[in-house]
NUFI-955476 format. One line per field, with one value per residue (C-alpha): chain; residue in one letter; x, y, z. Coordinates in Angstrom, 1 decimal. Layout:
chain <- [A_...]
res <- [A_...]
c1 <- [X_...]
c2 <- [Y_...]
c3 <- [Z_...]
END
This chain:
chain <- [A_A_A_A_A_A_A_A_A_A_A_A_A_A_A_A_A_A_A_A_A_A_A_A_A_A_A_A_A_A_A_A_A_A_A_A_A_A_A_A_A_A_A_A_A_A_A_A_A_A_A_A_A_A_A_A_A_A_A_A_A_A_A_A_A_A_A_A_A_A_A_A_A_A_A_A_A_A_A_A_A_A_A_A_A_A_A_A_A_A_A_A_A_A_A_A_A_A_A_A_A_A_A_A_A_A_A_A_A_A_A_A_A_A_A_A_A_A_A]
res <- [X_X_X_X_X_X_X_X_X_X_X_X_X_X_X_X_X_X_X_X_X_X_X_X_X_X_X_X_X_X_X_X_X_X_X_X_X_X_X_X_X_X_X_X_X_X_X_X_X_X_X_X_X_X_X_X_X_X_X_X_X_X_X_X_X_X_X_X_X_X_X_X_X_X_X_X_X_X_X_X_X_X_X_X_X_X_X_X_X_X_X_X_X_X_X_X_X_X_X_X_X_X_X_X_X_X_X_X_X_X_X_X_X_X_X_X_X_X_X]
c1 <- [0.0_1.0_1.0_-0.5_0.6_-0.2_1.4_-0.7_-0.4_-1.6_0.2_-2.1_-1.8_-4.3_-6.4_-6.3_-8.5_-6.8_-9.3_-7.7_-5.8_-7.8_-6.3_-7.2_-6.9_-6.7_-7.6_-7.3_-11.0_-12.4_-14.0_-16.6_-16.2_-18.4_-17.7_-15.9_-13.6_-13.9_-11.9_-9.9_-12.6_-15.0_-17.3_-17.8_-20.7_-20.4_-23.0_-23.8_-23.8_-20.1_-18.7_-17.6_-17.5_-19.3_-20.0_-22.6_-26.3_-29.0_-31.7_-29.6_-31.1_-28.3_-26.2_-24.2_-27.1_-25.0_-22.3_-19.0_-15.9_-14.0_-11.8_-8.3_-6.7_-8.1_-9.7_-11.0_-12.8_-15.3_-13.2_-13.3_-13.1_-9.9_-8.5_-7.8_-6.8_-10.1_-10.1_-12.0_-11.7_-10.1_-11.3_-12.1_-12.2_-15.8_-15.6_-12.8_-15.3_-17.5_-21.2_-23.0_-27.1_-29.0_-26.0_-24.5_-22.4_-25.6_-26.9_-23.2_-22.2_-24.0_-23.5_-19.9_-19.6_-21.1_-17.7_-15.1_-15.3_-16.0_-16.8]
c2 <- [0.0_3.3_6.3_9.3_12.1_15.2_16.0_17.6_20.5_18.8_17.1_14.4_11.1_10.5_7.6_4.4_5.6_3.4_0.4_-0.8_0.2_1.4_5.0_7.8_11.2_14.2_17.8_21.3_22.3_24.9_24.3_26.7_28.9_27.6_24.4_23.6_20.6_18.0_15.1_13.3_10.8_13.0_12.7_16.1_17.1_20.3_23.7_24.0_27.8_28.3_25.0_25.0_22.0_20.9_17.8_16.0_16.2_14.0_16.4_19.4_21.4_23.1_20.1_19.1_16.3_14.1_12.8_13.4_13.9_12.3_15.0_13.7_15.7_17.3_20.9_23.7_26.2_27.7_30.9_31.2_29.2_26.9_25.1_21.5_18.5_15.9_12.7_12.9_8.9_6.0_2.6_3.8_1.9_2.5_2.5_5.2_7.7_10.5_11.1_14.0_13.5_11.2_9.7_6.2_3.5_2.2_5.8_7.0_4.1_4.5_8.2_8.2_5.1_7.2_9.1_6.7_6.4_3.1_2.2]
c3 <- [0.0_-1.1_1.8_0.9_-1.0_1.8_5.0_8.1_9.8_13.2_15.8_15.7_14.0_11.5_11.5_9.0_6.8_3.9_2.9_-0.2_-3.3_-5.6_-6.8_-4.2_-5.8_-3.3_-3.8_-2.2_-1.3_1.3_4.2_5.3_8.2_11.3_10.7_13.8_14.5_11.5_12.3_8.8_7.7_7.9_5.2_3.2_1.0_-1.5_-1.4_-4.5_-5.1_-3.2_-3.5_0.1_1.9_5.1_7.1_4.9_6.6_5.2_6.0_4.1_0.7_-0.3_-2.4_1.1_1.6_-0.8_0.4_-2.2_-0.7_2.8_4.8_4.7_7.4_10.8_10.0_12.2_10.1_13.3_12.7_9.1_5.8_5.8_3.2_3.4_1.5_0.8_-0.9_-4.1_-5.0_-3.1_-0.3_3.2_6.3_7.4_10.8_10.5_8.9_10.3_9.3_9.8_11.3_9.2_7.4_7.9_5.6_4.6_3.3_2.4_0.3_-3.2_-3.6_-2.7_-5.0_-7.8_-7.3_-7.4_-3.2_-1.9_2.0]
END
């Protein structure tokens, strides 16, 4: 297994988010500001007017109800928007990822698969 291609800015190690070896592409993508202490694994769903990301919320209108990206690296954003590196395709441990309310692997697994993310 290949490591990934980012470094963190925290202190703190990041969890085995690594399921399997299918090719994980990372991008730089903006978190918006209140979101407050996102652990890596958490997974990230995209507003569709300013493309910011946000913990994904089943019950959300606003594009972040579907599930489309998993936060590679710990991210603090309750002071502002922060960038941060995501994982746009790739195999996840499951029971290393994050869900926002009304979210779970069962409800998370065909949407992300519909990107190239599999849980």
């Amino acid at each position: 297994m290949t490591s990934a291609s980012f470094s963190s800015q925290s202190n703190q190690p990041l969890p085995s988010l690594i399921g399997g070896d299918f090719p994980r592409v990372t991008r730089l993508v903006t978190v918006a500001s209140g979101v407050s202490a996102l652990p890596a694994g958490a997974v990230l769903g995209r507003t569709g007017g300013t493309r910011r990301f946000v913990l994904s919320v089943a019950m959300a209108t606003d594009g972040t109800e579907k599930p489309c990206a998993i936060l590679a690296e710990p991210v603090d954003a309750a002071a502002g928007d922060v960038e941060a590196i995501a994982y746009f395709s790739g195999e996840f441990n499951p029971d290393q990822l994050t869900f926002g309310v009304g979210h779970s692997v069962a409800t998370a697994a065909d949407p992300l698969r519909d990107v190239s993310i599999f849980i």
